[in-house]
Every structure is written in C-alpha cells, then in structure tokens.
N, C-alpha and C positions, 0 to 999 in steps of 0.2 A: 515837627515834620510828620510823627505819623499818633496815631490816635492811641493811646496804652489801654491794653484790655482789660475789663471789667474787674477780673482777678488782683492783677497788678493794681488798679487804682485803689481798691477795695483795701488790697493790705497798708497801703500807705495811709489812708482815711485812718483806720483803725490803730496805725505804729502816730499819726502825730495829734494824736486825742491830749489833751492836757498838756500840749509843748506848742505854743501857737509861736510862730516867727516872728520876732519883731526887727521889722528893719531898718527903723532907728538906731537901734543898740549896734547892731551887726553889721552896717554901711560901712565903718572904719576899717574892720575886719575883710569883710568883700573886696573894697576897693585896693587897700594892702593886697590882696591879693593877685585880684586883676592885672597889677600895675607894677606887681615887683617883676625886676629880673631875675631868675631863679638859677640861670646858665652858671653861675658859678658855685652854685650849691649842687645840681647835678652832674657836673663832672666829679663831684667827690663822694658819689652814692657807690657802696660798695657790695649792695644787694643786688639784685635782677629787678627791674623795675619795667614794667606794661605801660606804655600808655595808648588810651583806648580814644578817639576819636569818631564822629557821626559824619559823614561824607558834608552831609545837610545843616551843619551848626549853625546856627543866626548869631553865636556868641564868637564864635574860632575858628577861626578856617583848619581845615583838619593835617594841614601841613605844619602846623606845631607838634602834631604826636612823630613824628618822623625826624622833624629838629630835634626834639628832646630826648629820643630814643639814640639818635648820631652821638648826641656830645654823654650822654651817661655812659658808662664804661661797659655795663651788662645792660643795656636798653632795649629792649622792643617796642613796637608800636602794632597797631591794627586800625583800620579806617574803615568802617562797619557804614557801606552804602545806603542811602533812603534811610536813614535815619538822622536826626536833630539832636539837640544836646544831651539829652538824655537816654543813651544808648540802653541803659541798663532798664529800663522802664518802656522805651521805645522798641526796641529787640529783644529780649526777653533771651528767649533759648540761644539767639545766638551771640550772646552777650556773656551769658553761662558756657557754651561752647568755648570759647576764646578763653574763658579764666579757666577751666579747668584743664585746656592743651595745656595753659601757660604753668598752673601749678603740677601737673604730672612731667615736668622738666626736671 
C-alpha cells in the first residue's frame, strides 16, 4: 500500500543477509497458518494481547483485529489507515506510537 522508506528497507536488507527464505520448506508452516482457526486458543490467552491491522491489507480484511481482540479476554486491536500488510515497515512511527501507548498500560 504504501512505499517503506529508505531507512527502514535498508535495515531489513542488512538484518536478512545470510538467512535467505525458502518457500518451499516454509509453505506448510504459512499455510498452517493462514488456515487454522485460532478462536479457540484465543479465548484462553490470559495476557493483553494488540492486534494491529492495515486498513489496506491485500491479505486480511482488517475486521479480523476487532474479531480477535472481541473473543480474547484482555484484547485490543488498532486499524492503522493507508496502510497494507505491513504496518510495521509501511508506518513506521505510527506503528511504534500504537506499541508503546499499548506497552505503558
């Protein structure tokens, strides 16, 4: 959704040097992912748990951080407008904003 700035690319360039993805190995893992229902593992989360969503996701409509924030016991959610999957890389400071209101709770 939106372009990550040069900074932010740069440190990722430099953090996945000698760890290349193979997405062969990892498909099973993904997919598992993608595909479980997780609802009955978060109703039994007994920490505080964020989940953080991009208005703009091509992967998830951002009305699952709201579902999942409902059914966990201590749940929030945030829905971080004009941005795409990658909130954290895509929004930068207000990405960092949102985790640190959440962890000075």
């Amino acid at each position: 959704m939106q372009r990550i700035n040069d900074e932010t690319y740069g440190v990722l360039k430099d953090a996945e040097k000698g760890y290349s993805f193979d997405y062969e190995l990892n498909r099973p893992l993904l997919y598992d992912h993608a595909f479980q229902d997780w609802r009955d593992i978060l109703k039994q989360l007994t920490v505080p748990e964020l989940f953080i969503a991009g208005g703009e996701s091509p992967f998830w409509s951002s009305d699952h951080a709201k579902a999942a924030a409902k059914i966990t016991p201590h749940g929030e959610y945030e829905v971080v407008e004009h941005s795409g999957h990658i909130v954290m890389a895509e929004q930068t400071e207000r990405f960092n904003q949102i985790m640190l209101e959440f962890f000075s709770k």
